[in-house]
C-alpha positions as CSV (number, residue, x, y, z in Angstrom):
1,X,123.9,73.4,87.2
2,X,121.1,72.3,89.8
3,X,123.5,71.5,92.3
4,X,125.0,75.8,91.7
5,X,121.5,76.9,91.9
6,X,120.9,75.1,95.1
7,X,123.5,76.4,96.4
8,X,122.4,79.9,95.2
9,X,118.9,79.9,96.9
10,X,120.6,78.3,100.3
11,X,122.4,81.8,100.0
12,X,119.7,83.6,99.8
13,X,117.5,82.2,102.4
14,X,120.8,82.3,104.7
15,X,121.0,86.0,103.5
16,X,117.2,86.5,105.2
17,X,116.1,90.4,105.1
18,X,119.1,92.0,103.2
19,X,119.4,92.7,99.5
20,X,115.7,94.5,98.9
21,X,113.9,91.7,100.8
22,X,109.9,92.3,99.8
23,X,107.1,91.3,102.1
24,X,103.7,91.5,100.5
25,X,105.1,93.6,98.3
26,X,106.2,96.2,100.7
27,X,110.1,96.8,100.7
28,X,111.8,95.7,103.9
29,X,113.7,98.2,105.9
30,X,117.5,97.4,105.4
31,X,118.8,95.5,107.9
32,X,115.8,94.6,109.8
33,X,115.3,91.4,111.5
34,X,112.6,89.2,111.6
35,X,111.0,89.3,114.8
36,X,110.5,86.3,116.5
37,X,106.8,86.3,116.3
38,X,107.2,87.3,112.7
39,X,104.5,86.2,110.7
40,X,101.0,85.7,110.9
41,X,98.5,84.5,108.4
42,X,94.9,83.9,108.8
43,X,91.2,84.1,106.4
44,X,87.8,84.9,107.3
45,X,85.2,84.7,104.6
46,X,87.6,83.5,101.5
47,X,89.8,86.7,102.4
48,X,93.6,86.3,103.4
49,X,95.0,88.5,106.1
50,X,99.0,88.6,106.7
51,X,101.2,89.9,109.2
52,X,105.0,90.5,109.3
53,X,106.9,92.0,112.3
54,X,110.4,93.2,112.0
55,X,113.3,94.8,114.2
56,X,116.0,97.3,114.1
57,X,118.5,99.5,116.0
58,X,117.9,102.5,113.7
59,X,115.9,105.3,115.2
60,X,111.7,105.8,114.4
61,X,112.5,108.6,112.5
62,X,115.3,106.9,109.9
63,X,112.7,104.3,109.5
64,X,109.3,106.2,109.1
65,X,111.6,108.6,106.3
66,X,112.3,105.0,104.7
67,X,109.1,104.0,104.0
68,X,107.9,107.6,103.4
69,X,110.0,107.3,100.3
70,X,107.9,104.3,99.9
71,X,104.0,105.2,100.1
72,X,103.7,108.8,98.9
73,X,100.0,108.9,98.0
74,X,98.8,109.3,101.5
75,X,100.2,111.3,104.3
76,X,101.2,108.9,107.2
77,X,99.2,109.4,110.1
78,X,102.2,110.2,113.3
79,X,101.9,110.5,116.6
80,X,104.2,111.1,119.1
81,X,103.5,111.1,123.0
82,X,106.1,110.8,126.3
83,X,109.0,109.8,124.3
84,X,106.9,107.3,122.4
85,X,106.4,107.5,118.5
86,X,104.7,105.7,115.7
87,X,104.3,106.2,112.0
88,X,101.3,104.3,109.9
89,X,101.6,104.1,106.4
90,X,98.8,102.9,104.0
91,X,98.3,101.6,100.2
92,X,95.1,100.2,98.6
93,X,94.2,98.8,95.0
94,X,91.7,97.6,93.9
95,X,91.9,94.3,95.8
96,X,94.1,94.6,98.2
97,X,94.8,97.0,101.8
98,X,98.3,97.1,102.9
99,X,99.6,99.3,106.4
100,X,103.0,99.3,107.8
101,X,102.9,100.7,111.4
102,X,106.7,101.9,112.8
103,X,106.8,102.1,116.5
104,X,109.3,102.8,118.9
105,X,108.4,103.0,122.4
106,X,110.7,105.4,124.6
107,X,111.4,102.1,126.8
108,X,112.8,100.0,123.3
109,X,115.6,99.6,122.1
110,X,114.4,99.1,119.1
111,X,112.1,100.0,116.3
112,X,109.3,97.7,115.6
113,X,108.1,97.4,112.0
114,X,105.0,95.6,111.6
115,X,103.4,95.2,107.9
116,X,100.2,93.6,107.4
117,X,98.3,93.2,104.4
118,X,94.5,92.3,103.4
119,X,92.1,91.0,100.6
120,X,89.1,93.3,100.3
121,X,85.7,93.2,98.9
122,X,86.0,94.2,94.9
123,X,84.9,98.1,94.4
């Protein structure tokens, strides 16, 4: 039985960002990679900050739709300029801030997907 569910979490750590993959509780865009400066974790003052950094083919707009889905109680704030375009999507609660910015720029051939999350003072 140990020796099956071993071989179960090898699976799914081999499996990296498919199946609903969650990172600080935001939902992963299917099929994104994890970039190779993925992660980022630091604290100031007894408050965590974390950063994750993702890549895919699909176009900005598939992507910012995705996590539209995701984060409907504020409007995202987009821009788009010279071919460049980037979505920023933000969530609070009480003790935690959480953005996702989706970037492509005209250059890229790919879409960068960066989600950070934040401790914050209690309201």
């Amino acid at each position: 039985m140990l020796k099956n569910l071993r071989f179960a979490l090898l699976l799914l750590v081999i499996a990296g960002c498919s199946g609903g993959e969650t990172v600080m509780g935001v939902a992963v865009y299917p099929g994104a990679t994890k970039s190779d400066n993925a992660g980022l974790a630091a604290e100031m003052g007894g408050k965590g900050l974390e950063v994750a950094t993702f890549k895919t083919k699909d176009a900005h707009a598939k992507v910012a739709e995705f996590y539209k889905s995701k984060f409907t109680k504020e409007k995202p704030m987009e821009l788009s300029f010279g071919g460049d375009s980037v979505s920023v999507f933000r969530a609070e609660d009480a003790n935690t801030k959480t953005v996702v910015v989706v970037q492509r720029k005209k250059a890229d051939s790919e879409t960068t997907i960066e989600i950070a999350s934040g401790k914050q003072d209690e309201k």
